[in-house]
Backbone bond lengths (Angstrom), bond angles and torsions (degrees), N, CA, C in turn:
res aa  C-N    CA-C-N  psi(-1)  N-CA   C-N-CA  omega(-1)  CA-C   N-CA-C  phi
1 X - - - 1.459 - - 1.520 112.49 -
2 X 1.230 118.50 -29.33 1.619 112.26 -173.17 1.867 90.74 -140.07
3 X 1.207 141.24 10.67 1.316 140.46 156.25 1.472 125.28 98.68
4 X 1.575 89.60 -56.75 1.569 88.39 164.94 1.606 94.08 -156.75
5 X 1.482 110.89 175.38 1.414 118.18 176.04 1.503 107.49 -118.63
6 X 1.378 103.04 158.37 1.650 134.24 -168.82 1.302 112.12 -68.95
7 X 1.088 130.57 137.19 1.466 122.00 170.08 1.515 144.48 -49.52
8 X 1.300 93.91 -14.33 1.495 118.25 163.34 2.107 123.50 -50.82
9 X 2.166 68.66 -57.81 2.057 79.51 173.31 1.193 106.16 -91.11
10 X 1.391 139.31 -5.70 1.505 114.22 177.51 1.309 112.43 -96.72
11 X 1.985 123.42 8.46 1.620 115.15 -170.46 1.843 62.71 -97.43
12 X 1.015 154.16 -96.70 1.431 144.62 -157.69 1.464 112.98 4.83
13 X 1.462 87.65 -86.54 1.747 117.67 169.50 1.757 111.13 -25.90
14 X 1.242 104.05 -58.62 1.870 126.24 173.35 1.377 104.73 -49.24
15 X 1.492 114.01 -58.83 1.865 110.56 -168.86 1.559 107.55 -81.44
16 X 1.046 131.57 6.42 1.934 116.79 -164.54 1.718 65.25 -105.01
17 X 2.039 125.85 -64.77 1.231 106.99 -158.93 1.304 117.41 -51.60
18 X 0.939 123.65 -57.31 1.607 131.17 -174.80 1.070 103.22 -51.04
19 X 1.428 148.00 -33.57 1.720 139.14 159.71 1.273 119.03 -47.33
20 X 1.595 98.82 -71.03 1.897 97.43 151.60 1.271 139.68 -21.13
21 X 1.514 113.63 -61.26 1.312 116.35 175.45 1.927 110.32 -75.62
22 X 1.144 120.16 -24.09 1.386 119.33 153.87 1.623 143.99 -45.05
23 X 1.268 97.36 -62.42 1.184 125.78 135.60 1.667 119.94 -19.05
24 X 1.152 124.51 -86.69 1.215 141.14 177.68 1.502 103.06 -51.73
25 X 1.670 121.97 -74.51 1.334 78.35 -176.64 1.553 135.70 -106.32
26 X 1.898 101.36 51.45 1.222 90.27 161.39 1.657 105.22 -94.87
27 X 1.406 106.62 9.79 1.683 91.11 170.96 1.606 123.20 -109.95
28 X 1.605 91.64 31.23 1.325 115.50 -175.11 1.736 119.88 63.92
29 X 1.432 110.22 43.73 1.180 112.58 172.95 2.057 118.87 -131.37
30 X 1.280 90.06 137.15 1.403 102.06 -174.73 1.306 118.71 -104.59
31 X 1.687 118.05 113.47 1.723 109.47 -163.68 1.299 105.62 -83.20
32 X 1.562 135.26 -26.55 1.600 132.24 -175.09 1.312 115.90 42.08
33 X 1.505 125.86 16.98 1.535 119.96 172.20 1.750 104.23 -140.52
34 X 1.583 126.94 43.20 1.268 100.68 -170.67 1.568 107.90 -115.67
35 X 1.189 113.47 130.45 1.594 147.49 -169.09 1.311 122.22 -141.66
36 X 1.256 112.15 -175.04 1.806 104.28 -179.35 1.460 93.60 -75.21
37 X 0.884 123.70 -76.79 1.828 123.27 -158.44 1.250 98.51 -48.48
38 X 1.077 135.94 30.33 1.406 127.20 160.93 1.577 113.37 -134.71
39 X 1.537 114.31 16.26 0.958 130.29 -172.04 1.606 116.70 -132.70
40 X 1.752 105.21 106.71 1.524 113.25 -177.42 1.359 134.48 -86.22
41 X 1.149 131.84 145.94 1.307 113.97 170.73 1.549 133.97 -121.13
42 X 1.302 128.49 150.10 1.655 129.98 -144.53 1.710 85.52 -84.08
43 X 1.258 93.65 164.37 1.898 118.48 146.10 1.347 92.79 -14.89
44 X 1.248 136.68 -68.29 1.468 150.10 -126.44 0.932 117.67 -132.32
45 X 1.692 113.90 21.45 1.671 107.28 146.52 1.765 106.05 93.53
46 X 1.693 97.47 -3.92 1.660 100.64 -165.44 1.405 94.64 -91.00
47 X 1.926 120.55 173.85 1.377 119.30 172.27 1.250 105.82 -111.22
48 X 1.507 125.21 158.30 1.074 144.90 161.13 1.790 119.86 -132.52
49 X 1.143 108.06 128.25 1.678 127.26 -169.24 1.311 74.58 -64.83
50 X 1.378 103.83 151.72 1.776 124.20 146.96 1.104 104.82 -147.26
51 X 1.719 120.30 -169.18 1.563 151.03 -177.34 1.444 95.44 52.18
52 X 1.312 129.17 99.33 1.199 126.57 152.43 1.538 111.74 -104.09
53 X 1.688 114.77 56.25 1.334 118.44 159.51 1.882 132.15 -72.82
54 X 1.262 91.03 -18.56 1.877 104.15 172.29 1.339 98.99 -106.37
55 X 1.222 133.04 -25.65 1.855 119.68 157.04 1.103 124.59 -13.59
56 X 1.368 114.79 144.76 1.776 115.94 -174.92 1.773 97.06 -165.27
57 X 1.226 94.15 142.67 1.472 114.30 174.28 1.606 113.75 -67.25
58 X 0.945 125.32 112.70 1.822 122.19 -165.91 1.450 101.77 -159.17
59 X 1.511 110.49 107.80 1.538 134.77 168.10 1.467 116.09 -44.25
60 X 1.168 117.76 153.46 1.402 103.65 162.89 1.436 129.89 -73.08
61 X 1.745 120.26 132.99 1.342 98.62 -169.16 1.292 108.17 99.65
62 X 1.326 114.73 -19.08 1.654 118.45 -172.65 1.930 91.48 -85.99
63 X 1.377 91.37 174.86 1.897 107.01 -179.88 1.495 82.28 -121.80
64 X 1.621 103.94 158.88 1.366 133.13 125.89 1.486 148.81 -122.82
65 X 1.023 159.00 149.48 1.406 149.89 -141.69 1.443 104.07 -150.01
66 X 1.200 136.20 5.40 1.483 120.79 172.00 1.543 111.12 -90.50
67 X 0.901 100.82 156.03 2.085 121.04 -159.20 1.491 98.19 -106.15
68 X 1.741 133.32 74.62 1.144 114.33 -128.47 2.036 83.00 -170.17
69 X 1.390 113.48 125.90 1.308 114.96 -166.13 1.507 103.33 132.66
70 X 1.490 109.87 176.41 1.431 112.88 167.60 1.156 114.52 -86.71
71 X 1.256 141.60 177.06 1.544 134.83 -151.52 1.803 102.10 -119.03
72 X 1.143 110.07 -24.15 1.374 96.80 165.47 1.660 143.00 -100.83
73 X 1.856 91.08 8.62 1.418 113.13 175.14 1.630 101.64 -94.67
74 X 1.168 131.43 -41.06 1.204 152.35 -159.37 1.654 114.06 -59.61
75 X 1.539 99.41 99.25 1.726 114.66 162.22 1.606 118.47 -22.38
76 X 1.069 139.23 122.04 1.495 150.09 148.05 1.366 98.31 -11.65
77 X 1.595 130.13 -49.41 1.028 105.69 -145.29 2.371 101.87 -102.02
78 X 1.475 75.82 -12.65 1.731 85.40 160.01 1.556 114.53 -78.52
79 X 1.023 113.47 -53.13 1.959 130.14 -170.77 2.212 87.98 -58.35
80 X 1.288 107.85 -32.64 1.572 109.19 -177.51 1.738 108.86 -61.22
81 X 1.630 111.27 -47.62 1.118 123.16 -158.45 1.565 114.99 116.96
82 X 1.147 125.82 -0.60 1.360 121.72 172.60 1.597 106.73 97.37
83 X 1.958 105.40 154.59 1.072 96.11 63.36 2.126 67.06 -103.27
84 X 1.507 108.73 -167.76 1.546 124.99 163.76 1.494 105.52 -150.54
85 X 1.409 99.66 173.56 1.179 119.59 174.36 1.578 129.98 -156.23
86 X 1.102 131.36 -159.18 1.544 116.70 -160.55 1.773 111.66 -74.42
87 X 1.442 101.66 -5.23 1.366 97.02 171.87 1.591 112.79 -68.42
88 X 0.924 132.28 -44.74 1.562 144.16 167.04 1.727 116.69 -12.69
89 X 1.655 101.90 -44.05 1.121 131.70 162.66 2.167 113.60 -34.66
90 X 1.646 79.01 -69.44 1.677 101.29 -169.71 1.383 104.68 -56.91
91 X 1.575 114.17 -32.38 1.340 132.34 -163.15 1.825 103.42 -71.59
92 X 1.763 113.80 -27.14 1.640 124.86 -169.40 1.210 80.15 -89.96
93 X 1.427 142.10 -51.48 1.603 124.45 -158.78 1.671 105.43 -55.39
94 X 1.424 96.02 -51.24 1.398 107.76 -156.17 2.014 102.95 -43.16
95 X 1.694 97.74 -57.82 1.450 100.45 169.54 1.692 122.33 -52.43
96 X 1.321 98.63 -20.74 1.749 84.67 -179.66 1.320 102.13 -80.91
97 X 1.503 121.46 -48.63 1.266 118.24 -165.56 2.051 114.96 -43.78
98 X 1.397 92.22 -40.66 1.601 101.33 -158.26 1.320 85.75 -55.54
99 X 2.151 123.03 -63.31 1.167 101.99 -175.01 1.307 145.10 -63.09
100 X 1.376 116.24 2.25 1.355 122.88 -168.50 1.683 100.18 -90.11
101 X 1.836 107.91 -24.35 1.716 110.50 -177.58 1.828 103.80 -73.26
102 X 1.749 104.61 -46.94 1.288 123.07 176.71 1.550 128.51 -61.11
103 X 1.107 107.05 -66.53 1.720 125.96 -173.49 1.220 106.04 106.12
104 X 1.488 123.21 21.15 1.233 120.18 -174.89 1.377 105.57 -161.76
105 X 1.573 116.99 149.77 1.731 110.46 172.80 1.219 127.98 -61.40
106 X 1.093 130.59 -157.69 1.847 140.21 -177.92 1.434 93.24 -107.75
107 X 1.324 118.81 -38.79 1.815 128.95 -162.90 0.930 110.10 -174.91
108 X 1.670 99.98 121.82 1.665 113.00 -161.59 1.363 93.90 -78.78
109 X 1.977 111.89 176.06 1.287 110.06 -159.12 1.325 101.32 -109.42
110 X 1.435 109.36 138.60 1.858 102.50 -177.01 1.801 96.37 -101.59
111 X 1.162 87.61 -177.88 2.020 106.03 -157.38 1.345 96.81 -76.25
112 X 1.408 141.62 7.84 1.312 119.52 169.14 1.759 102.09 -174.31
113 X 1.545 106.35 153.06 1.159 141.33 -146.50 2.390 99.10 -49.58
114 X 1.778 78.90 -40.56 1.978 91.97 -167.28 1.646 93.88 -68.08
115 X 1.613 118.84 -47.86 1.553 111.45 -168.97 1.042 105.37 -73.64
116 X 1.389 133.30 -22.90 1.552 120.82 -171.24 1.999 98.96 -83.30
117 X 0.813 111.87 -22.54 1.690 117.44 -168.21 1.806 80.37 -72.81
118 X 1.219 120.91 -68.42 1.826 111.66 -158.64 0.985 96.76 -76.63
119 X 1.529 140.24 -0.64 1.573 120.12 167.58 1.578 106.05 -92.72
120 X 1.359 118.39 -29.25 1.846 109.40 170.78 1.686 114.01 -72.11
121 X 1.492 116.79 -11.17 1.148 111.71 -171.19 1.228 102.49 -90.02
122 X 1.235 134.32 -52.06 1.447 138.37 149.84 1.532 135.13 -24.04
123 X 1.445 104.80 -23.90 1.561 101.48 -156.92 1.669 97.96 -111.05
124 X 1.598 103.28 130.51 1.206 103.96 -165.61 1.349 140.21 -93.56
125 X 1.755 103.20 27.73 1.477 142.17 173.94 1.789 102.22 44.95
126 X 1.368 118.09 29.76 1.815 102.41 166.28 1.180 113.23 -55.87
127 X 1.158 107.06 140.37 1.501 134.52 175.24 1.513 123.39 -62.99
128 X 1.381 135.75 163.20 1.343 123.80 166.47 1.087 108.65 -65.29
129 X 1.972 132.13 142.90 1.682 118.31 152.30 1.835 110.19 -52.78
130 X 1.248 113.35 -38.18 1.598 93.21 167.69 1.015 134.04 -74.37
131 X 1.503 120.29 4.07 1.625 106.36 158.14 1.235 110.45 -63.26
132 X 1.073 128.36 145.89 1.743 152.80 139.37 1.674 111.27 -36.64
133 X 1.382 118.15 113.27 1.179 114.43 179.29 1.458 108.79 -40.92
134 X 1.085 148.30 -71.34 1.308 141.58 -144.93 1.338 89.57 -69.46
135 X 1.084 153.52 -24.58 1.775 148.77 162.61 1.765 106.27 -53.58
136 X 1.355 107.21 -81.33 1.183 116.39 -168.54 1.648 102.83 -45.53
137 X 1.270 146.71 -21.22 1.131 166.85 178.27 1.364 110.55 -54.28
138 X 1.568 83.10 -79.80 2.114 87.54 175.94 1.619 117.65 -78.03
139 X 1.928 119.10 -17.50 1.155 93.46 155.12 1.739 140.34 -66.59
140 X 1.458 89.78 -7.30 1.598 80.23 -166.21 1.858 116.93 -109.17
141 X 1.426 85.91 0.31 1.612 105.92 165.84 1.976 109.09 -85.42
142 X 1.442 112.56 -34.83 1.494 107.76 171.38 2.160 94.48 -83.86
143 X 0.774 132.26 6.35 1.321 107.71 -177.78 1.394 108.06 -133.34
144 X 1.863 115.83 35.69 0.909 139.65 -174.37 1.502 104.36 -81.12
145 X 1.523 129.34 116.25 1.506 124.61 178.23 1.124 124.87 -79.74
146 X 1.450 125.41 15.48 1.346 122.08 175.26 1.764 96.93 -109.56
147 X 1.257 105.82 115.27 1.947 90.22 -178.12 1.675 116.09 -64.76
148 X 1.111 108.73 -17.15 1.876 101.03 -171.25 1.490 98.60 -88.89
149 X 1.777 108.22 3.49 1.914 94.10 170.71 1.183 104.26 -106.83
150 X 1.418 111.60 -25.80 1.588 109.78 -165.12 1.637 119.58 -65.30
151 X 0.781 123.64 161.88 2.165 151.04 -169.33 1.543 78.63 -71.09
152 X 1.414 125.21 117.90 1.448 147.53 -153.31 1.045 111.94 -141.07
153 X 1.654 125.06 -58.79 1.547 126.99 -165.38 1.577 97.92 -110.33
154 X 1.187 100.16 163.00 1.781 122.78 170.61 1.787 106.75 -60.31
155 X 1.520 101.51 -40.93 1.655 92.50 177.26 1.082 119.98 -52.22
156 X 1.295 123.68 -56.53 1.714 149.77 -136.59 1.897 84.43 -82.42
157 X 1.413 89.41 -47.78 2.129 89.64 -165.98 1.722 91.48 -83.32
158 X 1.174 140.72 -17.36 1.041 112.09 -179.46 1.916 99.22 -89.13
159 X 1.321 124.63 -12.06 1.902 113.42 178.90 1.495 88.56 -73.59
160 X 1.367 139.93 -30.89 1.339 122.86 178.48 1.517 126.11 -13.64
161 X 1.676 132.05 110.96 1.305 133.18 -174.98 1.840 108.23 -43.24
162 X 1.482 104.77 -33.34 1.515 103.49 -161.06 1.320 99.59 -67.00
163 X 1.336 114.33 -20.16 1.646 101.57 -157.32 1.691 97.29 -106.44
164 X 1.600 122.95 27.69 1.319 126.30 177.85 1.869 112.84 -48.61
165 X 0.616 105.29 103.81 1.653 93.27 179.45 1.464 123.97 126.27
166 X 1.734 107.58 -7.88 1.499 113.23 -141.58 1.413 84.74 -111.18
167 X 1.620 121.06 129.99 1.496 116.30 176.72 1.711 98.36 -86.37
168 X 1.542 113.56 126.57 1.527 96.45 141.82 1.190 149.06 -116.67
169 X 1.352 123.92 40.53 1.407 128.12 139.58 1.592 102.41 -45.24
170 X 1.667 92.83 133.65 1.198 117.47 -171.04 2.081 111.02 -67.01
171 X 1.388 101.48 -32.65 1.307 103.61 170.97 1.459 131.19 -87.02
172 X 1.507 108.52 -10.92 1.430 106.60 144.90 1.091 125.29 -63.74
173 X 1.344 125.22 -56.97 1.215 139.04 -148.82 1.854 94.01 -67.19
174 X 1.536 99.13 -49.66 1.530 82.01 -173.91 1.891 120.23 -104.93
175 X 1.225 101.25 43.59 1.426 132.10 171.79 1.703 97.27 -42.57
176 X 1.214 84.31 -89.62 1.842 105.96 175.72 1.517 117.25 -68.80
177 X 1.275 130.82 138.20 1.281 155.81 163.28 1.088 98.51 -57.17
178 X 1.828 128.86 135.16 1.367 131.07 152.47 1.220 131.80 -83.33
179 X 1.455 109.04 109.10 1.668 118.36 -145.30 1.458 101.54 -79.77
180 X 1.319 137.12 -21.36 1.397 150.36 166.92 1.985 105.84 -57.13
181 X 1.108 94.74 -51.35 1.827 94.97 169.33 1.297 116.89 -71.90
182 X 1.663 118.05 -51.18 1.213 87.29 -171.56 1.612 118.95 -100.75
183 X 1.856 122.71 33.77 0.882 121.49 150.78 1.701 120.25 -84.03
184 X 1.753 103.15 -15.13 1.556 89.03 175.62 1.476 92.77 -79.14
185 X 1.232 134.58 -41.89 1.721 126.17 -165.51 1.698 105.66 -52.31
186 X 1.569 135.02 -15.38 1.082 129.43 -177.96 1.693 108.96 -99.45
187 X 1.362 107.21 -12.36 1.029 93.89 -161.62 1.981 131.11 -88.86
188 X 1.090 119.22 122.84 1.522 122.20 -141.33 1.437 116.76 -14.61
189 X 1.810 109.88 -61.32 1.085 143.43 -170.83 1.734 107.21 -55.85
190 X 1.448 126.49 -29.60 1.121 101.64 -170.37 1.701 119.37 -82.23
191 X 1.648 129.74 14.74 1.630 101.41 170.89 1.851 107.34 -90.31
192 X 1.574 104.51 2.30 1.335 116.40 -180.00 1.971 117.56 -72.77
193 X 1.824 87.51 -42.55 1.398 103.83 174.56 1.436 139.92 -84.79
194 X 1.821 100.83 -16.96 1.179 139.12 164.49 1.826 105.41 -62.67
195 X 1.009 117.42 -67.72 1.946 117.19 171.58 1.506 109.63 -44.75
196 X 1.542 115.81 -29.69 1.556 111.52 -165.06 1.665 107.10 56.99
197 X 1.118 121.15 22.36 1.871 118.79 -179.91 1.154 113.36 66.68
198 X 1.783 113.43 32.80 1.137 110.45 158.05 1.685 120.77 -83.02
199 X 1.112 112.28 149.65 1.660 119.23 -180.00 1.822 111.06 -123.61
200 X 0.969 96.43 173.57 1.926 100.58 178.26 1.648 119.09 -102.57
201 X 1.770 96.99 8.81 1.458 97.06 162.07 1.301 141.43 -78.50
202 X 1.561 102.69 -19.07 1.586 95.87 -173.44 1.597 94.60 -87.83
203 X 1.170 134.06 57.59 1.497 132.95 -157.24 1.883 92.54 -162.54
204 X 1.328 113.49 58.02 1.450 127.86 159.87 1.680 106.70 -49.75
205 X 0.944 106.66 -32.43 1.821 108.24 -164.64 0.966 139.42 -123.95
206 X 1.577 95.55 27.26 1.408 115.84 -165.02 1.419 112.53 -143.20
207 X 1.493 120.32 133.02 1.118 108.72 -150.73 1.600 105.11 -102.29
208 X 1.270 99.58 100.31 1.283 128.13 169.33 1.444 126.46 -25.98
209 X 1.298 101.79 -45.62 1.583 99.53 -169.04 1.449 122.07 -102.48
210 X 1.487 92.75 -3.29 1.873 98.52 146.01 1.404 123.88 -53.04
211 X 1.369 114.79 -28.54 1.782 119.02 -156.59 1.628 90.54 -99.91
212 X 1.163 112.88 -4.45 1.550 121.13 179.18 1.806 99.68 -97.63
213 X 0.842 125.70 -31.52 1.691 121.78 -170.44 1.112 100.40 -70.36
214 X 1.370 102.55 151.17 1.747 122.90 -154.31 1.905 74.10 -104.10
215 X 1.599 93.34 123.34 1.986 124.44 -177.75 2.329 94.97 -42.20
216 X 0.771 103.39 -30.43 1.906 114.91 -176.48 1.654 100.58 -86.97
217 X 1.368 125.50 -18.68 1.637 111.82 177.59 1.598 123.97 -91.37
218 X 1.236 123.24 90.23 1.532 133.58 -178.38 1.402 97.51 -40.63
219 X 1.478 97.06 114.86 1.442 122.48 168.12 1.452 116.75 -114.73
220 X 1.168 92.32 17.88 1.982 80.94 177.29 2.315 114.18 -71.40
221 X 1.241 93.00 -44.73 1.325 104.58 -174.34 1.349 100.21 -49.25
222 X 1.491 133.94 -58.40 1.239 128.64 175.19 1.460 120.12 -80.55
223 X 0.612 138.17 -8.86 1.503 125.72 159.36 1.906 131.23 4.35
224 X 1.808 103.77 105.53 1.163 76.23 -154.89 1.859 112.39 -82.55
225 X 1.105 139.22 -160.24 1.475 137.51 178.59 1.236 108.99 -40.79
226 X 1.327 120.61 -49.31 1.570 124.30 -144.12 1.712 83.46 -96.06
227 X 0.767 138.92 -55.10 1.571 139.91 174.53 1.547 108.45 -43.22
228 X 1.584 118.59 -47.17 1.449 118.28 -171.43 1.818 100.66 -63.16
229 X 1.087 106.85 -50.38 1.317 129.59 -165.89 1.616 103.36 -53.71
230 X 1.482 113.26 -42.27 1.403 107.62 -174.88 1.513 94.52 -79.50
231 X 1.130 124.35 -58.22 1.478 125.52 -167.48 2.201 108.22 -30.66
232 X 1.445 99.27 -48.32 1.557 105.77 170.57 1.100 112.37 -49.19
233 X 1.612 122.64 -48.34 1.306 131.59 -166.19 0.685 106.80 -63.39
234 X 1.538 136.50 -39.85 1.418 139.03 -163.88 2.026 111.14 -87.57
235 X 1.613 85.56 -43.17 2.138 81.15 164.11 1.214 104.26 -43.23
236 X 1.740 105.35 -76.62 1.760 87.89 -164.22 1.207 126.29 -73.29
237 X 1.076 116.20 20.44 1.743 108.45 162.02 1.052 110.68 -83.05
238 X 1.688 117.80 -32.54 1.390 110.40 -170.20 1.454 104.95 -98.03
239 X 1.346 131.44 -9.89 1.759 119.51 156.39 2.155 105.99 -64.57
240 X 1.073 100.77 -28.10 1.597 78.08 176.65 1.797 126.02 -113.21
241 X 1.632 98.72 45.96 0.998 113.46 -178.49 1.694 109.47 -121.98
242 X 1.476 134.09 86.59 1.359 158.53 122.73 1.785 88.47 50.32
243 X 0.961 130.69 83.75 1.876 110.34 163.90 1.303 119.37 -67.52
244 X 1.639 129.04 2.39 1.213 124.87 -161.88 1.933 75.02 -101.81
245 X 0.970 134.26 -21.50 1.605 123.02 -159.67 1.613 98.26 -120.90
246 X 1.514 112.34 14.47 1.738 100.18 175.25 1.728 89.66 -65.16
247 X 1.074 119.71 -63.71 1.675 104.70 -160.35 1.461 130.21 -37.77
248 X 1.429 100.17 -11.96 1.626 99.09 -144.53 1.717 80.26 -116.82
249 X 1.786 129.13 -1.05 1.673 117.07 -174.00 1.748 95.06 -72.18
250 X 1.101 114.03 158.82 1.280 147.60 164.92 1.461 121.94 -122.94
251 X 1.791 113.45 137.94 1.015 108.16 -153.80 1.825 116.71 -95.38
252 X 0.822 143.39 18.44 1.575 140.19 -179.12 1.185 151.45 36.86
253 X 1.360 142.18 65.13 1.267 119.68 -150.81 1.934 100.38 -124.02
């Protein structure tokens, strides 16, 4: 709706994530999927991480090796095959942040795991001249390709110059409402801009008027074919799925 945001809302935006991702792995957890669409926002304009479906339990000091994330958030040393570790993490902020200052990535994403690896290794991440030094700074310390140099812990990114001033306790920070969000959330035009001009026509085969039922109207009794049909699909997937090894599946992409 307005393209990109000011540096003002993205050192905000920057400190709740980076708490989050702090947070997490000091309780030894690694999210490997964080991007916008994985990123919610309160009543109040604040963010909250979600989908920890590629999440994994990982010690400090521990490796991982699955090739596993979206492909244009994704560290060199994940897009490689591993080994990685929770820095990989710092490495997805860093890309969200730029686009959230920009409206656009650092390096668009090519169709598979080998071209996107020699196009991040190649690309020599300059900064905007309108970033603000203390910006261009901490982006290019989180989007550092060597992981044992790169901006890693919550300490190190919270001494960051940009964020001079910025409390992060979580109840400061979200004290105040972000009046920039929730004037776009009022503003007429956005359930128009929100669809992007999507419609429910190019969707012959899909039953439409499920996505219309109000979330409180029991639809099981009617259920139409294509709905019954998945619902089966989904029992027996889950009768021939091991419960002694749910903990241990990993997700693949």
């Amino acid at each position: 709706m307005i393209g990109q945001f000011g540096e003002d809302v993205v050192k905000v935006f920057a400190a709740e994530l980076g708490s989050a991702l702090g947070f997490l792995h000091d309780c030894a957890i690694i999210h490997r999927d964080v991007k916008m669409e994985n990123v919610l926002l309160t009543d109040e304009g604040h963010l909250r991480l979600a989908d920890f479906g590629l999440s994994r339990r990982l010690e400090r000091g521990g490796r991982a090796f699955t090739i596993c994330g979206t492909i244009q958030y994704m560290a060199p040393e994940v897009l490689s095959g591993g080994p990685y570790n929770h820095a990989a993490d710092w490495w997805s902020l860093g890309i969200l942040l730029f686009a959230l200052a920009t409206g656009k990535f650092p390096v668009y994403p090519e169709t598979d795991h080998c071209s996107m690896l020699r196009r991040v290794r190649s690309f020599l991440y300059e900064m905007p001249k309108n970033f603000s030094p203390p910006f261009a700074l901490l982006l290019t310390e989180l989007l550092c390709k060597t992981p044992a140099r790169r901006l890693r812990t919550l300490e190190r990114f919270k001494r960051q110059t940009f964020f001079h001033g910025t409390p992060f306790d979580s109840h400061l920070l979200q004290k105040s409402p972000m009046e920039l969000i929730l004037e776009l959330k009022n503003r007429p035009d956005r359930p128009a801009k929100a669809r992007r001009g999507l419609t429910l026509e190019p969707f012959p085969n899909f039953d439409c008027d499920f996505l219309l039922t109000s979330p409180c109207t029991p639809t099981a009794p009617d259920l139409s074919p294509t709905l019954a049909n998945m619902e089966r699909v989904e029992a027996l997937m889950q009768s021939h799925v091991p419960q002694d090894d749910a903990s241990q599946r990993e997700v693949f992409v």
